[in-house]
PDB file of N, CA, C and O in Angstrom:
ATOM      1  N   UNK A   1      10.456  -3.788   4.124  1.00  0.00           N
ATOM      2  CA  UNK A   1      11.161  -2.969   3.168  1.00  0.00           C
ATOM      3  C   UNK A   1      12.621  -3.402   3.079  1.00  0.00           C
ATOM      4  O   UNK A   1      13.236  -3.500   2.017  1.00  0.00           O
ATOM      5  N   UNK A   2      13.080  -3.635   4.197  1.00  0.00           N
ATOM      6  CA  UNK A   2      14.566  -4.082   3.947  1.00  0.00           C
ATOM      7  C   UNK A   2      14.874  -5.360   3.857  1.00  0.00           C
ATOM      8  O   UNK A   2      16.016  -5.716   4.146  1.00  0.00           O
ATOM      9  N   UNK A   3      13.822  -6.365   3.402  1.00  0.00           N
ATOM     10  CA  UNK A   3      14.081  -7.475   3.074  1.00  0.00           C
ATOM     11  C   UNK A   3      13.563  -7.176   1.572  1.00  0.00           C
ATOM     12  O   UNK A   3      13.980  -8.102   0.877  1.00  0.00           O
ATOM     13  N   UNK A   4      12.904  -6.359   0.869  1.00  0.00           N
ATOM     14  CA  UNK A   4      13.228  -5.912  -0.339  1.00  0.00           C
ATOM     15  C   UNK A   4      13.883  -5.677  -0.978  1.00  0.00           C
ATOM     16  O   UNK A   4      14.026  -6.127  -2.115  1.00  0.00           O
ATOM     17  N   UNK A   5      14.475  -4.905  -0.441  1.00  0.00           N
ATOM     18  CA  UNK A   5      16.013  -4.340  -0.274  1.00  0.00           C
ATOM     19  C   UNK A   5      17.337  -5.133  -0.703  1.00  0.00           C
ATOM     20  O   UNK A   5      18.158  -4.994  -1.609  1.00  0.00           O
ATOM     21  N   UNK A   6      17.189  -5.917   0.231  1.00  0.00           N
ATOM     22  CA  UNK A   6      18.344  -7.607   0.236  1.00  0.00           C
ATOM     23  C   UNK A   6      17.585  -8.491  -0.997  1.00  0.00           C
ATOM     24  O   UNK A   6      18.396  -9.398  -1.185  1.00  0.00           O
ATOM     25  N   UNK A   7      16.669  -8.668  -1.761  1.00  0.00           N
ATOM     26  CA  UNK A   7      15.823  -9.622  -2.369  1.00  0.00           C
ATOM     27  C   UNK A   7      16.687  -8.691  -4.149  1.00  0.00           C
ATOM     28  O   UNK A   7      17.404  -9.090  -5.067  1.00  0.00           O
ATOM     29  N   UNK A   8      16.047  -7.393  -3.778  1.00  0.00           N
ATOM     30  CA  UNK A   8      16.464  -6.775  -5.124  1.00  0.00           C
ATOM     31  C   UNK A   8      18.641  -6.933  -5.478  1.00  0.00           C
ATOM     32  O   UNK A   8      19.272  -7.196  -6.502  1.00  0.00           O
ATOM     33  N   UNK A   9      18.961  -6.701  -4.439  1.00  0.00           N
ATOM     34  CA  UNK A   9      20.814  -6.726  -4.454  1.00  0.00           C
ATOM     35  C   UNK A   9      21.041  -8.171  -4.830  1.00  0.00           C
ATOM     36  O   UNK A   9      21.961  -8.488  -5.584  1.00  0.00           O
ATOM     37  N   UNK A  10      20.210  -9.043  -4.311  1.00  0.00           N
ATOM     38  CA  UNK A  10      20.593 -10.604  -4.494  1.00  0.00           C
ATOM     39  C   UNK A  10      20.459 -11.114  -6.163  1.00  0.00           C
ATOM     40  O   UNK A  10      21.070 -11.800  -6.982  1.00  0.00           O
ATOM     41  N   UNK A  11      19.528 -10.482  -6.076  1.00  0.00           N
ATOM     42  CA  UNK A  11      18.662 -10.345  -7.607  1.00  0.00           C
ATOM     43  C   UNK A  11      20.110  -9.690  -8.515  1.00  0.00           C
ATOM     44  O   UNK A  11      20.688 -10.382  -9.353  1.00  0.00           O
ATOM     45  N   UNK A  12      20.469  -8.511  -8.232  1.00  0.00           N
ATOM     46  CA  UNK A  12      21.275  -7.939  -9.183  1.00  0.00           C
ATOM     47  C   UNK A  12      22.666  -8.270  -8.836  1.00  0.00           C
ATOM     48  O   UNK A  12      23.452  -7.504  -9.393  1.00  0.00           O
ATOM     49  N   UNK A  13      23.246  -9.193  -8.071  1.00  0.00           N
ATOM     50  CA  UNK A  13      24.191  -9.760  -8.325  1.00  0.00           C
ATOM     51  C   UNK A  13      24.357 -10.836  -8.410  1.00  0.00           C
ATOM     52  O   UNK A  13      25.361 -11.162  -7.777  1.00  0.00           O
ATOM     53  N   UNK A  14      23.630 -12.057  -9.138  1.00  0.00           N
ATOM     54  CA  UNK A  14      23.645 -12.996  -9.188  1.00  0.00           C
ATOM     55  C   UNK A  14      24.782 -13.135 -10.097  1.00  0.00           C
ATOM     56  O   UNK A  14      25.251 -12.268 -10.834  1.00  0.00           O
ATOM     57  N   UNK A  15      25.204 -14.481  -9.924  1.00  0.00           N
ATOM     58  CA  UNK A  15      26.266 -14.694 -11.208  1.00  0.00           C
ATOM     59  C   UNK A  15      25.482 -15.671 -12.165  1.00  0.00           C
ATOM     60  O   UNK A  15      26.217 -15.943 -13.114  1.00  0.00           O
ATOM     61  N   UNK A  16      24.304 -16.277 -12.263  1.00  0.00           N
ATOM     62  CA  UNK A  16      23.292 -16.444 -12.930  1.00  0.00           C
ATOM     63  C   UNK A  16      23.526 -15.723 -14.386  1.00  0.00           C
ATOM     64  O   UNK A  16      23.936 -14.566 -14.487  1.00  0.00           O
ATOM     65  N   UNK A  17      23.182 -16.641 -15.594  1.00  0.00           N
ATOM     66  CA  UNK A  17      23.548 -16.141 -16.827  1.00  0.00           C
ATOM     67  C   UNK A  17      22.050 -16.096 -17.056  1.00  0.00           C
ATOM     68  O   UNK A  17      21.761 -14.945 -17.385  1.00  0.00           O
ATOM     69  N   UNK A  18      21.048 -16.825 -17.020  1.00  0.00           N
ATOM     70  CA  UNK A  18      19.824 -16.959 -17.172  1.00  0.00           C
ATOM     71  C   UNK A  18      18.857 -16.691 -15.768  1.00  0.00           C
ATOM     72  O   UNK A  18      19.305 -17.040 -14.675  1.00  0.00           O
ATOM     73  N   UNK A  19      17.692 -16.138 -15.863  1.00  0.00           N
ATOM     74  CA  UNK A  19      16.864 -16.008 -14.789  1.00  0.00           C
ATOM     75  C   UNK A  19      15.837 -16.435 -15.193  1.00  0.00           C
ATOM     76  O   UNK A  19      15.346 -15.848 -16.158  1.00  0.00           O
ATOM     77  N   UNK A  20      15.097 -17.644 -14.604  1.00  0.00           N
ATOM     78  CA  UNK A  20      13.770 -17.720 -15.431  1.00  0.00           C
ATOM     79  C   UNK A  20      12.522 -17.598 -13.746  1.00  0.00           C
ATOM     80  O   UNK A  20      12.700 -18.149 -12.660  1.00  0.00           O
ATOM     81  N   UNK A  21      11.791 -17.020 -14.019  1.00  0.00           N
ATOM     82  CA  UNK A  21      10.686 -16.825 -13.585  1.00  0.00           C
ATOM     83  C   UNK A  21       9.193 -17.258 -13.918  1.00  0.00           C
ATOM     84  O   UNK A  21       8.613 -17.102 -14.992  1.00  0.00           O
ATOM     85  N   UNK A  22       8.759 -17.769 -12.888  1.00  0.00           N
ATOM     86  CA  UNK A  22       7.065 -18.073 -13.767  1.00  0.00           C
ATOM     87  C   UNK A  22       6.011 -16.468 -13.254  1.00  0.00           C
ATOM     88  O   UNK A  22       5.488 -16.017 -12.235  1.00  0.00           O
ATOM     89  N   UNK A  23       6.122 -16.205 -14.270  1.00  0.00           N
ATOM     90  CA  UNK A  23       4.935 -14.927 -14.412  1.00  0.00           C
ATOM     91  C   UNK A  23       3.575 -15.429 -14.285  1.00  0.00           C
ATOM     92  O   UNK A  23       3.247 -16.594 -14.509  1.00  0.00           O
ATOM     93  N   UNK A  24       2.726 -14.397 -13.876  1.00  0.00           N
ATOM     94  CA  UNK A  24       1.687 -13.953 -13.797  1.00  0.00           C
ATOM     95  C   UNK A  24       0.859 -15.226 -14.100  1.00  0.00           C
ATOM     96  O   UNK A  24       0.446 -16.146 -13.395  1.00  0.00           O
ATOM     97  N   UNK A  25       0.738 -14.808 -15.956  1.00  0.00           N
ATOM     98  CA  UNK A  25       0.283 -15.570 -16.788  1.00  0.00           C
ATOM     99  C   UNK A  25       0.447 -16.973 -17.078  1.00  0.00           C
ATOM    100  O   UNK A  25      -0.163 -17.748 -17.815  1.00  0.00           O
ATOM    101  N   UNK A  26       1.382 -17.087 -16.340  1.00  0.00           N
ATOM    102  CA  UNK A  26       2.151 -18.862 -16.657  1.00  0.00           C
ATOM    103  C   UNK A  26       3.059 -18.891 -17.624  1.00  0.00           C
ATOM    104  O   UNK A  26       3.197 -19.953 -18.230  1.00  0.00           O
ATOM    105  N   UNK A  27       3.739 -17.936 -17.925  1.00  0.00           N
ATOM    106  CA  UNK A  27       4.671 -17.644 -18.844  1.00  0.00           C
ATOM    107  C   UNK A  27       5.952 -18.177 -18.520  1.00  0.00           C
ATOM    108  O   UNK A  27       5.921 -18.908 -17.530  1.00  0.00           O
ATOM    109  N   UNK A  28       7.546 -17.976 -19.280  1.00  0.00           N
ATOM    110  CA  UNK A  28       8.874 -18.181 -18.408  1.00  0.00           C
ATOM    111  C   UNK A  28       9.398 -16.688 -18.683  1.00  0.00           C
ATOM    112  O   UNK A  28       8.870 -15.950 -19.515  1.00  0.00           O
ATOM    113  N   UNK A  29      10.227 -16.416 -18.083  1.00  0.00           N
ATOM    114  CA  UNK A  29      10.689 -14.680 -18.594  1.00  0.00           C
ATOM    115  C   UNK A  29      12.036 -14.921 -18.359  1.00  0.00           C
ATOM    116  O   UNK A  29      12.414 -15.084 -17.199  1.00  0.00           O
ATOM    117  N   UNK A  30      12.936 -14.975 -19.430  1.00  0.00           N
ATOM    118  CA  UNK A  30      14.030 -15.422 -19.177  1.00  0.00           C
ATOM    119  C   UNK A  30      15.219 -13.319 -19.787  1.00  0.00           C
ATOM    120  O   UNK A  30      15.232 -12.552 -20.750  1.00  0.00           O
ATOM    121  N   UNK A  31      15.813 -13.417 -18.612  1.00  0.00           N
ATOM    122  CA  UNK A  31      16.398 -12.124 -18.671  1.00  0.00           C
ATOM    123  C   UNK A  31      18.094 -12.220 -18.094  1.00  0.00           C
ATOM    124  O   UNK A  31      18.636 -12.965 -17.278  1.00  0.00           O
ATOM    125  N   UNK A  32      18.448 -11.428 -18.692  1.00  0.00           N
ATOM    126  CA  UNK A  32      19.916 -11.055 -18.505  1.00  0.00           C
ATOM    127  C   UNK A  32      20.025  -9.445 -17.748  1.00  0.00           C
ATOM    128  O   UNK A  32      20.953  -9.085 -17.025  1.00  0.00           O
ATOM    129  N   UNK A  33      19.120  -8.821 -18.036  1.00  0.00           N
ATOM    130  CA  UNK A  33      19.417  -7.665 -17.665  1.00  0.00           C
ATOM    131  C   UNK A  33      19.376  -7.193 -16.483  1.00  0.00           C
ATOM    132  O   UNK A  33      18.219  -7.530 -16.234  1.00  0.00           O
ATOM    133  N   UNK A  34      19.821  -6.530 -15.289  1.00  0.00           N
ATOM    134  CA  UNK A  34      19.429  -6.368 -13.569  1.00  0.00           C
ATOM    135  C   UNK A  34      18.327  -5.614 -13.568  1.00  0.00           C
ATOM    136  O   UNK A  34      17.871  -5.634 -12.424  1.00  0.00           O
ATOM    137  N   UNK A  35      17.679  -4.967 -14.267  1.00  0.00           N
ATOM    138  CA  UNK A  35      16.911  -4.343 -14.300  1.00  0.00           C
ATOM    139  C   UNK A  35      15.206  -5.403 -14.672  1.00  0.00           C
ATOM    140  O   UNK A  35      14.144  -5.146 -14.104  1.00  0.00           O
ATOM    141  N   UNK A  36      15.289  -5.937 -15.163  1.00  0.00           N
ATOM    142  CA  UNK A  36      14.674  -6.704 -15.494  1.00  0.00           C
ATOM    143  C   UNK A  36      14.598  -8.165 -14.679  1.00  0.00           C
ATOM    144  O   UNK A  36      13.867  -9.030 -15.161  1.00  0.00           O
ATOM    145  N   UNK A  37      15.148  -8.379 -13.768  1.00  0.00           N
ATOM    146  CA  UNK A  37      15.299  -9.366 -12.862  1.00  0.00           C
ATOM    147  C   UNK A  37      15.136  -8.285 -11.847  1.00  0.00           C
ATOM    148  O   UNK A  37      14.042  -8.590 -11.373  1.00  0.00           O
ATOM    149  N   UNK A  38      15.433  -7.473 -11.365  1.00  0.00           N
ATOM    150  CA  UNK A  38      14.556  -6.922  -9.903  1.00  0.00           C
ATOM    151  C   UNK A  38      13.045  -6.037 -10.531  1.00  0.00           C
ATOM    152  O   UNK A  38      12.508  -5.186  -9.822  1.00  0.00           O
ATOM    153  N   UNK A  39      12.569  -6.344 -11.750  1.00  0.00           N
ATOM    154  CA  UNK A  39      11.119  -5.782 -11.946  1.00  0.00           C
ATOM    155  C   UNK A  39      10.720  -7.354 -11.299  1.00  0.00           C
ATOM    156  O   UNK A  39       9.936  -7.418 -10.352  1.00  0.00           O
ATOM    157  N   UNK A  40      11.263  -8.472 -11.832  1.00  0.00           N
ATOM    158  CA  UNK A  40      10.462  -9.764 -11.650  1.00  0.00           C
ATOM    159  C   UNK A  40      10.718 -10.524 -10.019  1.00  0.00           C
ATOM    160  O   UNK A  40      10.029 -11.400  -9.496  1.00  0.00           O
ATOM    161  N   UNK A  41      11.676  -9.992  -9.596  1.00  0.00           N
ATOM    162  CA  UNK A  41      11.657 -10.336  -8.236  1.00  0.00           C
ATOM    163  C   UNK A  41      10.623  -9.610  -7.482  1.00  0.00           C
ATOM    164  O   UNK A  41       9.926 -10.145  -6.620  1.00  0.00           O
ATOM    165  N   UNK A  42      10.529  -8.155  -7.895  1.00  0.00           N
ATOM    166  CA  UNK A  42       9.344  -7.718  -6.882  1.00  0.00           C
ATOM    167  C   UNK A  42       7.842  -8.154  -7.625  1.00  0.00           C
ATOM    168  O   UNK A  42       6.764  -8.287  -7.046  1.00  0.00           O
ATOM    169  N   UNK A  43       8.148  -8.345  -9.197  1.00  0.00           N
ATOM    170  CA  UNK A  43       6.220  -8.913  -9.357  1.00  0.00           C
ATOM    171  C   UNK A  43       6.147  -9.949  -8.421  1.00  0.00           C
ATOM    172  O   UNK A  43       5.236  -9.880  -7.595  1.00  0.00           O
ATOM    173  N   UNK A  44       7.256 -11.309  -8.360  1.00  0.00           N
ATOM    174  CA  UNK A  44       7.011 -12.125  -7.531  1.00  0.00           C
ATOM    175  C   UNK A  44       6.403 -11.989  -6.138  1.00  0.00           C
ATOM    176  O   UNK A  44       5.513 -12.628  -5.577  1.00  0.00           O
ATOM    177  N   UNK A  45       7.272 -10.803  -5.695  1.00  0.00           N
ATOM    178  CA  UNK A  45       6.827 -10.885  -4.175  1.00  0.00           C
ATOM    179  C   UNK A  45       5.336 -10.075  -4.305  1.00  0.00           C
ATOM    180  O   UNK A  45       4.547 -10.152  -3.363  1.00  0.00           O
ATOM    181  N   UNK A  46       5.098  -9.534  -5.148  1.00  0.00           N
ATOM    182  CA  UNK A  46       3.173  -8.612  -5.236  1.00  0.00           C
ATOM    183  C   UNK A  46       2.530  -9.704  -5.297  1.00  0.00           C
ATOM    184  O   UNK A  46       1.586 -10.036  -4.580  1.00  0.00           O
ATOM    185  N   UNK A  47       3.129 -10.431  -6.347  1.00  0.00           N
ATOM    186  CA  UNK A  47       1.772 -11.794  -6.903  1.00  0.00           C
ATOM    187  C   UNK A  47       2.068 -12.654  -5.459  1.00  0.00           C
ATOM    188  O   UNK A  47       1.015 -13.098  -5.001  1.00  0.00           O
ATOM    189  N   UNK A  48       3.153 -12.951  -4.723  1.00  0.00           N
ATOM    190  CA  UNK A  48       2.513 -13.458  -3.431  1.00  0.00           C
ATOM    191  C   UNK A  48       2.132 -12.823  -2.763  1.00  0.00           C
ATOM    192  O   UNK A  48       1.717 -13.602  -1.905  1.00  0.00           O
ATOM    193  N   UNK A  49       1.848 -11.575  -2.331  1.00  0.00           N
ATOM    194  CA  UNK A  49       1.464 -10.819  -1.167  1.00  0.00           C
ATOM    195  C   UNK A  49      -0.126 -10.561  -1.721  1.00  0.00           C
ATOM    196  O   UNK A  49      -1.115 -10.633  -0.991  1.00  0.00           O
ATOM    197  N   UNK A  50      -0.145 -10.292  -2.954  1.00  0.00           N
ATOM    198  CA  UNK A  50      -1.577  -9.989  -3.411  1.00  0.00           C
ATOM    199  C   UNK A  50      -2.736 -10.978  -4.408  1.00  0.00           C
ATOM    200  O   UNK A  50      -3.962 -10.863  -4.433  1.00  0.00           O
ATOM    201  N   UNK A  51      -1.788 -12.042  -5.255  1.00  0.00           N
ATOM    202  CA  UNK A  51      -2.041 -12.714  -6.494  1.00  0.00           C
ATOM    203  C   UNK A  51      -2.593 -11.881  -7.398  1.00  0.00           C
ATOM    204  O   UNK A  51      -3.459 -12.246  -8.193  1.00  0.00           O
ATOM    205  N   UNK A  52      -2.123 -10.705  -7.331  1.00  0.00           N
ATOM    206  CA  UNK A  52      -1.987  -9.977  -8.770  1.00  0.00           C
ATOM    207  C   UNK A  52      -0.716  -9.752  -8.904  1.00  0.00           C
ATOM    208  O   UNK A  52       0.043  -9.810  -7.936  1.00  0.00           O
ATOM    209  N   UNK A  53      -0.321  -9.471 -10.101  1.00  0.00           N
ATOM    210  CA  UNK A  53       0.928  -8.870 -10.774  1.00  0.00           C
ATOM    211  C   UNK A  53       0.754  -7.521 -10.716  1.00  0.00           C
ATOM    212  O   UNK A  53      -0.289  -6.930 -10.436  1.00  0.00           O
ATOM    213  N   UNK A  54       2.117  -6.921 -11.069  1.00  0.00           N
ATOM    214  CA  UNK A  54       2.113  -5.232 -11.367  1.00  0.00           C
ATOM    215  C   UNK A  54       1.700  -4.827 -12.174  1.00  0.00           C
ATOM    216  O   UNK A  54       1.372  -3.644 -12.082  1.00  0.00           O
ATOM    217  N   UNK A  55       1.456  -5.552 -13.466  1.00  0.00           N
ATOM    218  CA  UNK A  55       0.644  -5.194 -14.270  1.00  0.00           C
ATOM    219  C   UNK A  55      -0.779  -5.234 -14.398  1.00  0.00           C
ATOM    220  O   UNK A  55      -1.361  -4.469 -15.167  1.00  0.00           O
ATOM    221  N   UNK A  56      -1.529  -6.294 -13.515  1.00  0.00           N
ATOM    222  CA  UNK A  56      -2.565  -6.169 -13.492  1.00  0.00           C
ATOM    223  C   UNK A  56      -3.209  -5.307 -12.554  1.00  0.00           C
ATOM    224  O   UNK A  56      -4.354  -4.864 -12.639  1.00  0.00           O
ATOM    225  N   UNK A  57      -2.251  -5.082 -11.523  1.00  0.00           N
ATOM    226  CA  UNK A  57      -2.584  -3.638 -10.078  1.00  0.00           C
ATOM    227  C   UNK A  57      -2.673  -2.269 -11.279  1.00  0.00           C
ATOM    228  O   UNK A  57      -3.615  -1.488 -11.150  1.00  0.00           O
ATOM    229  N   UNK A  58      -1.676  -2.045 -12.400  1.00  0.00           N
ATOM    230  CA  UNK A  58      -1.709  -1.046 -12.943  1.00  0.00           C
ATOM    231  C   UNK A  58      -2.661  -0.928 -14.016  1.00  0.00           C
ATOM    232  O   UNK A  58      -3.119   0.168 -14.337  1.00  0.00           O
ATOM    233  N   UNK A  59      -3.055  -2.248 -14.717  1.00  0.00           N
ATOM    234  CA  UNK A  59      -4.209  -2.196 -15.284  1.00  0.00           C
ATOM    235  C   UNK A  59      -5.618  -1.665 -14.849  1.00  0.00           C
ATOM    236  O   UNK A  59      -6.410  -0.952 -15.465  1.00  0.00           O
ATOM    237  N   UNK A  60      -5.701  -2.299 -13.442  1.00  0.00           N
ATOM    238  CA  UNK A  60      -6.968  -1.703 -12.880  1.00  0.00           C
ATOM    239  C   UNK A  60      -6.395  -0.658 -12.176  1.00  0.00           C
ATOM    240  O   UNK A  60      -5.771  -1.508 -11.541  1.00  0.00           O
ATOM    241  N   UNK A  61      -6.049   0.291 -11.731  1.00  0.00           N
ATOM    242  CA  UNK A  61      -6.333   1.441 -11.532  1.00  0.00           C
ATOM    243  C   UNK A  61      -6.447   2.409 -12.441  1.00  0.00           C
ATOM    244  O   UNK A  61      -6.966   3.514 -12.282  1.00  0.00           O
ATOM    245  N   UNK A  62      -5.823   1.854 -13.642  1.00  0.00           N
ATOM    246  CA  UNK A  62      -6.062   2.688 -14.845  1.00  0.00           C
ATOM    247  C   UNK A  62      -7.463   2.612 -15.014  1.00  0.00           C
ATOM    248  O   UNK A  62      -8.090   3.654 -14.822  1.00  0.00           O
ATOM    249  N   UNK A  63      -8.116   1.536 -15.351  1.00  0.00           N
ATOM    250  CA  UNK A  63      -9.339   1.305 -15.655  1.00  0.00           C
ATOM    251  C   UNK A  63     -10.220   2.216 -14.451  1.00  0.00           C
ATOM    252  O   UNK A  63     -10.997   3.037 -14.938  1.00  0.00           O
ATOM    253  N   UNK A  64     -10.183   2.164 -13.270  1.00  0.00           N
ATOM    254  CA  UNK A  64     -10.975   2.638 -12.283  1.00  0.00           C
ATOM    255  C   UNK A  64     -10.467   4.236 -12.464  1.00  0.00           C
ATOM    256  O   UNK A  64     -11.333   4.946 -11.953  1.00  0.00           O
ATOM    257  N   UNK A  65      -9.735   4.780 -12.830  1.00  0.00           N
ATOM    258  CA  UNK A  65      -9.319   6.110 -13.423  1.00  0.00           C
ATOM    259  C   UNK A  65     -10.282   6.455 -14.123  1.00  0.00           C
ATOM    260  O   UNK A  65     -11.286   7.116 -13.857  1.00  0.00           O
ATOM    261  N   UNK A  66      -9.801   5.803 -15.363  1.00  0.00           N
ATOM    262  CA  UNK A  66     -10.655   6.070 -16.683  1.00  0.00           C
ATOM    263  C   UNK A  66     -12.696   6.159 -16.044  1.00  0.00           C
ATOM    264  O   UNK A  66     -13.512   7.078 -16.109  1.00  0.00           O
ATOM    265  N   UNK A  67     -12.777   5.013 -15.600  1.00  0.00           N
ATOM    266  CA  UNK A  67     -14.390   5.093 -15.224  1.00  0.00           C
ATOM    267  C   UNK A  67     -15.019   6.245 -14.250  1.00  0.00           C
ATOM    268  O   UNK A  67     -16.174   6.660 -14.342  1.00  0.00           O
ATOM    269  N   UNK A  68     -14.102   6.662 -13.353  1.00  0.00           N
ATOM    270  CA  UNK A  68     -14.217   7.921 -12.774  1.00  0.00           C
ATOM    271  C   UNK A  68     -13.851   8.911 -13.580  1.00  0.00           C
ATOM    272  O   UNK A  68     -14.618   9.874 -13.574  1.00  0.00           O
ATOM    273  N   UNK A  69     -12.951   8.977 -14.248  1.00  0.00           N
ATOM    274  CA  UNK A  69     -13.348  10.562 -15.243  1.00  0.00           C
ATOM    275  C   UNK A  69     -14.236  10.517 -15.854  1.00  0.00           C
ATOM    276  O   UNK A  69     -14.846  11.586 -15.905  1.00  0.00           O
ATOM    277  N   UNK A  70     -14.882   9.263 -16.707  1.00  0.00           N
ATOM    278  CA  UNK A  70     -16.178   9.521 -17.574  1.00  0.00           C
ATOM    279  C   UNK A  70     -17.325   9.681 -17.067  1.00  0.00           C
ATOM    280  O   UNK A  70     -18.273  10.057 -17.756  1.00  0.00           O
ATOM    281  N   UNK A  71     -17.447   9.375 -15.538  1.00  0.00           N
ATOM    282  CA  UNK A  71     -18.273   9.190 -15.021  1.00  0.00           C
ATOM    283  C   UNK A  71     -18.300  10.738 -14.387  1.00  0.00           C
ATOM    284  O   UNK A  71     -19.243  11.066 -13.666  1.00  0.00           O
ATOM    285  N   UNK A  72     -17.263  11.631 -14.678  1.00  0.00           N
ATOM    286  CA  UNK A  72     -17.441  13.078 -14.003  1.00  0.00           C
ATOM    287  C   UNK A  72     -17.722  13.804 -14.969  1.00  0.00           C
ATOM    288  O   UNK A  72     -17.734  14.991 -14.643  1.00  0.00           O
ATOM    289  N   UNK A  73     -18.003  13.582 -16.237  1.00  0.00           N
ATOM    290  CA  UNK A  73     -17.939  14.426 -17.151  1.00  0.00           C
ATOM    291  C   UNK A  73     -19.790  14.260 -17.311  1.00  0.00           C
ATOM    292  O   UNK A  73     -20.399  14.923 -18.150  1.00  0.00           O
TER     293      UNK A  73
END
């Protein structure tokens, strides 16, 4: 957690005008905003800890949501 911590501050004070990242998808995500550079510093560290992204962790639990409510009704 507290090397999260230090990963996200490093992240939001870069003097970096551009941030590019390789996403998920194989994409580049090029951002200015701190907010948007510590969403992509921590997808980074999910997609290494897990090789999913945050979006795809949130995709499927949505989906496994959804299939358990229909499946209770």
């Amino acid at each position: 957690m507290k090397n999260l911590i230090l990963i996200i501050v490093a992240l939001m004070l870069t003097s970096c005008s551009e941030l590019m990242i390789i996403g998920g998808v194989g994409g580049a995500v090029v951002s200015q905003s701190p907010a948007a550079k510590a969403y992509n510093g921590i997808d980074v560290i999910t997609i290494g800890q897990t090789e999913k992204s945050i979006k795809q962790h949130a995709y499927e639990r949505i989906k496994n949501e959804t299939q358990k409510f229909k499946s209770d009704e």
